[in-house]
PAVEXMI-735164 format. One record per residue (C-alpha): x, z, y. Coordinates in steps of 0.05 Angstrom, whole numbers. Example, Ala and Ser with C-alpha at 12.3 -4.5 7.8 and 13.67 -1.06 7.14 Angstrom:
PT     xx     zz     yy
PT    246    156    -90
PT    273    143    -21
//
This chain:
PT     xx     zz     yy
PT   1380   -948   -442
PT   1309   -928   -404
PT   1249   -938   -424
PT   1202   -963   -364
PT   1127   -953   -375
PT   1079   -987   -325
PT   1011   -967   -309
PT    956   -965   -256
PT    933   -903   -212
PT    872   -889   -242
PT    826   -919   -293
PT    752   -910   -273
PT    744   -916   -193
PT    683   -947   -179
PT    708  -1008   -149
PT    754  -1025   -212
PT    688  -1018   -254
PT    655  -1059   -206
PT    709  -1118   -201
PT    690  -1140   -273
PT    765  -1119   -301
PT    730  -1087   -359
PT    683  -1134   -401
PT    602  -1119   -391
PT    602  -1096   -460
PT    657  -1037   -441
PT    611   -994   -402
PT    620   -919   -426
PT    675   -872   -393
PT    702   -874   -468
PT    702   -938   -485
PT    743   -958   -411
PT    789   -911   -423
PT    799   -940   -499
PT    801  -1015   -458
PT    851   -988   -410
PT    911   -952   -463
PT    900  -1013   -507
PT    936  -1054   -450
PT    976   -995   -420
PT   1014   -944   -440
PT   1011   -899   -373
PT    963   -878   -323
PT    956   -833   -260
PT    906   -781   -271
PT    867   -782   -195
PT    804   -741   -210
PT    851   -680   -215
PT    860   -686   -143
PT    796   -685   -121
PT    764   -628   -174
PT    784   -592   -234
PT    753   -636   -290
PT    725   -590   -351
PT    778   -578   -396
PT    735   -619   -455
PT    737   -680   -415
PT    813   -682   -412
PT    813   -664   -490
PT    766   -727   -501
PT    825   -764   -458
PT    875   -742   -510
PT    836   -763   -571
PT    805   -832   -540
PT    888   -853   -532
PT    938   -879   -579
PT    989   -826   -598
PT   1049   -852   -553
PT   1001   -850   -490
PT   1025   -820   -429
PT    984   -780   -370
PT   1013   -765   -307
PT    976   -718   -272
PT    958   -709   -204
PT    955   -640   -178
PT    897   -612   -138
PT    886   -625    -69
PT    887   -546    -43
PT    960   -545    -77
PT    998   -598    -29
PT    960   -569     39
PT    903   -622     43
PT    840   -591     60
PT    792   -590     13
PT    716   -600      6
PT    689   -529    -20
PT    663   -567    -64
PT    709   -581   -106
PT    727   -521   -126
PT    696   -494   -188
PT    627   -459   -172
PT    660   -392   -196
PT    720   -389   -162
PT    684   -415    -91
PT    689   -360    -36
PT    628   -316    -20
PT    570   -330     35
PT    598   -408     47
PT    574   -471     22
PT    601   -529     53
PT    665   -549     94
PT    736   -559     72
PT    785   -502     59
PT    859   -494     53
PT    905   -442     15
PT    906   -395     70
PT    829   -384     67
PT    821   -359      0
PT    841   -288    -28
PT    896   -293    -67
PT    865   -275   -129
PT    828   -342   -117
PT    888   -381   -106
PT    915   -355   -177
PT    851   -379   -207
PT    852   -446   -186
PT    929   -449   -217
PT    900   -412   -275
PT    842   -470   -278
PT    884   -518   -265
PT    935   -502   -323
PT    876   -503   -371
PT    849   -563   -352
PT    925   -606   -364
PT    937   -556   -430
PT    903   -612   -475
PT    945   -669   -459
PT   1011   -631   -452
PT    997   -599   -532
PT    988   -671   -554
PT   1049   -692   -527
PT   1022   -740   -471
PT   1035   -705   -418
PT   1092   -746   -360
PT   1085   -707   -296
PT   1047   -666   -250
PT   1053   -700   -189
PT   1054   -670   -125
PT   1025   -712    -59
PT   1042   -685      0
PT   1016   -694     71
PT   1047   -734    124
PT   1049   -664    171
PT   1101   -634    117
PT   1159   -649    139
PT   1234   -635    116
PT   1247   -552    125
PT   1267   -496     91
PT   1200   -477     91
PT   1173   -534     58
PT   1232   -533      5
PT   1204   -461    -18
PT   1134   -491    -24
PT   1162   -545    -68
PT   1202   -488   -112
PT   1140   -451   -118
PT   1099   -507   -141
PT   1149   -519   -194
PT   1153   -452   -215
PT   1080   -453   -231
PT   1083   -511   -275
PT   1143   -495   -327
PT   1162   -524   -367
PT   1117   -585   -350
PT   1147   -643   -306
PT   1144   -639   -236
PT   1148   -709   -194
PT   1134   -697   -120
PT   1118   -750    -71
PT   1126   -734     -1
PT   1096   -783     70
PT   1138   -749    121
PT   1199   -791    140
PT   1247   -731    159
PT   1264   -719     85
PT   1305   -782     85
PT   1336   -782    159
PT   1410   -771    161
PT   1440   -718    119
PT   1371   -698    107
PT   1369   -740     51
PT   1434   -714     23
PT   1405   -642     16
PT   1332   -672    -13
PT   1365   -701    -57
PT   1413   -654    -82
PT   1352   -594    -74
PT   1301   -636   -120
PT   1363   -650   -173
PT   1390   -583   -178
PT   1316   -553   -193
PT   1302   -613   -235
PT   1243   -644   -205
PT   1226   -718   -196
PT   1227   -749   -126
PT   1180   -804   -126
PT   1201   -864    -99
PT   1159   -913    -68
PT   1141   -987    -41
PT   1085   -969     21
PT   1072  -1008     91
PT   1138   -986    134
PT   1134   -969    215
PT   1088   -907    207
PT   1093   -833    210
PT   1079   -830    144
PT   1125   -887    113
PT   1180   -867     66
PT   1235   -918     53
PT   1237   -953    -18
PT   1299   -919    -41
PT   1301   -916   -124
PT   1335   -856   -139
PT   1324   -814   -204
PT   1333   -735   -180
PT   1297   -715   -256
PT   1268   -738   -317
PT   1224   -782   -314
PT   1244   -826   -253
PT   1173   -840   -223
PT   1159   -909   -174
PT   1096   -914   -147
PT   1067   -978   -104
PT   1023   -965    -50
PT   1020  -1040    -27
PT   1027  -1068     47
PT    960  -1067     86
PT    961  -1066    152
PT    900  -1015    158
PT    941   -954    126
PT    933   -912    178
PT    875   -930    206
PT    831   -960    151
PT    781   -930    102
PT    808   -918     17
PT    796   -992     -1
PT    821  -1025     64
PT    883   -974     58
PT    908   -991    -10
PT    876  -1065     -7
PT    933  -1118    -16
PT    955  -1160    -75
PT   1029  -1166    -89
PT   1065  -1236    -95
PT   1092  -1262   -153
PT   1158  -1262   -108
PT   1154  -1196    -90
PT   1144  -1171   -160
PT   1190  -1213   -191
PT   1240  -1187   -140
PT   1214  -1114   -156
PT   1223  -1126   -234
PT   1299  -1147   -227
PT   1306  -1079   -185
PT   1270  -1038   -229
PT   1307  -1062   -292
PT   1369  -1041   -260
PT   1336   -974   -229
PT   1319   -955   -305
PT   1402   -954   -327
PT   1403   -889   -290
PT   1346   -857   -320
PT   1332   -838   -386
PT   1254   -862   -363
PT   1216   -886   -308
PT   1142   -895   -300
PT   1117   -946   -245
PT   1048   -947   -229
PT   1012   -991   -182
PT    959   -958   -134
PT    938  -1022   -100
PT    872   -991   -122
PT    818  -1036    -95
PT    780  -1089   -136
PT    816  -1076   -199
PT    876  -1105   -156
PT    922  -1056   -183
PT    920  -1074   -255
PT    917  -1145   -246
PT    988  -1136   -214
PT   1006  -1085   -260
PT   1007  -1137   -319
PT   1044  -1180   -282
PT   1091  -1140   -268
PT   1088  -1121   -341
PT   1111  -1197   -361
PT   1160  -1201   -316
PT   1193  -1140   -340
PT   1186  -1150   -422
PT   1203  -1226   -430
PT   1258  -1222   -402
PT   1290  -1174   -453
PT   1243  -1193   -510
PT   1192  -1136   -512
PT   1136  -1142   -549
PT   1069  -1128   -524
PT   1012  -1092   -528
PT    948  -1118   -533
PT    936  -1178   -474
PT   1019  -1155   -453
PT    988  -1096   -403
PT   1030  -1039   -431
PT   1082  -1003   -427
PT   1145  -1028   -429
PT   1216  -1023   -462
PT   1275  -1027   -420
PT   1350  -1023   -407
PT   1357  -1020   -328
PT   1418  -1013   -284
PT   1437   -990   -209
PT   1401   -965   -155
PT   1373  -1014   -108
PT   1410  -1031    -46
PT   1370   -990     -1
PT   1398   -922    -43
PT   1473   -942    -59
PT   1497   -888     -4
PT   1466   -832    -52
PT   1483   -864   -117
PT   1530   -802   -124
PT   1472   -754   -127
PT   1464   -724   -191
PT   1411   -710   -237
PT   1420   -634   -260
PT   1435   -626   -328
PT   1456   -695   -342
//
């Protein structure tokens, strides 16, 4: 038996605040966040990826949340090879005589580099000590592709963040081609990390096929929608689409029987435009608990009990891929 919790990537993006999801009267960063864990019981931390929060903020997190709420955690930007704005680094840790432009690992001293980790430890610390912590998750660039070099960047990263979770999601398509995807596989299960799986637009460089298969605790799905501007569109036209009710009923059958190999499994929707993404979040929601009886939280927005089953088709051929340790 698995227990499936659903969620949204992020709470607080501006155009979610905008779309009129949260009632006029629920218009403090506290009080959203409240709104938000009273109708689900996961979210994707985002922020963490673009700066290192203050390490009160994410202990206000922890207290404005029930006690079975669960973070997952997005790791900073500099960590997966994106470049990133000097800006967000913390003031103290920003490199001497520059102010502006975008940076990658390579460009910092290495005593730098271990302060940002260092930071960045601090900063999840709060949630992991009270228990809420699901995964650090790990986005990285369409130019990482599969490689024995990439596989010890991936090791490293994990390394770094025992004995929390590790979930990585990866946009280059070589990981899965051939008996590439034997050896990802078998790599992420035998150093217990979670590959995230994924639903995104297909026929790019970037597009990863929507195999469901659990390498680690917790299985992690993530749903990127289907716009046809994902490569070449701005934040909201890439991630603006609204799932059918066919397509997530369809989804909901597979991800009951996804969660029979996994002890858990977090979906989250990041159809983030317009508040999009939890409107189909808590319809996925129904169409997950009715079915087996759950009851639910609040307006039926949370997270959800399940037993699952299989893989889906698309993943059968790895089915014999095992999760270490189980």
């Amino acid at each position: 038996m698995g227990e499936i919790k659903v969620g949204t990537s992020s709470w607080a993006d501006r155009s979610l605040i905008a779309s009129g999801w949260y009632p006029r009267a629920v218009n403090t960063p506290a009080g959203r966040l409240a709104y938000y864990a009273e109708r689900f019981g996961l979210v994707e931390v985002d922020t963490t990826y673009y700066a290192m929060p203050a390490v009160e903020t994410t202990a206000a997190w922890v207290d404005r949340t029930p006690p079975d709420f669960t973070f997952n955690v997005k790791a900073f930007s500099l960590f997966t090879s994106h470049p990133t704005p000097l800006s967000a680094l913390p003031r103290d840790l920003r490199p001497a005589g520059r102010d502006d432009g975008r940076v990658r690992r390579g460009d910092l001293p290495p005593e730098t580099y271990e302060g940002l980790w260092e930071r960045f430890r601090e900063v999840v610390e709060p949630i992991a000590a009270a228990g809420k912590l699901g995964v650090l998750l790990f986005q990285f660039p369409p130019w990482m592709g599969y490689g024995e070099t990439a596989k010890r960047r991936i090791l490293d990263i994990a390394e770094r963040c025992r004995p929390w979770r590790v979930a990585i999601e990866v946009r280059n398509g070589s990981w899965f081609e051939g008996d590439n995807a034997t050896d990802t596989f078998g790599f992420l299960a035998r150093h217990d990390i979670s590959i995230v799986s994924v639903d995104m637009p297909q026929g790019y460089a970037s597009s990863i096929p929507p195999v469901l298969l659990a390498t680690a605790e917790p299985a992690v799905m993530r749903f990127h929608g289907h716009s046809v501007a994902w490569e070449s569109g701005d934040k909201q036209e890439k991630f603006r689409y609204a799932y059918r009710e066919d397509e997530l009923a369809q989804w909901a059958e597979r991800l009951r029987d996804f969660a029979r190999e996994t002890k858990e499994l977090h979906v989250l929707l990041n159809n983030c435009c317009d508040g999009q993404a939890q409107r189909d979040a808590a319809r996925l929601a129904g169409l997950l608990g009715p079915d087996l009886g759950w009851s639910a939280r609040g307006t039926g927005d949370q997270s959800i009990r399940s037993a699952g089953s299989v893989l889906a088709p698309q993943s059968r051929t790895a089915r014999r891929s095992p999760v270490a340790g189980r």
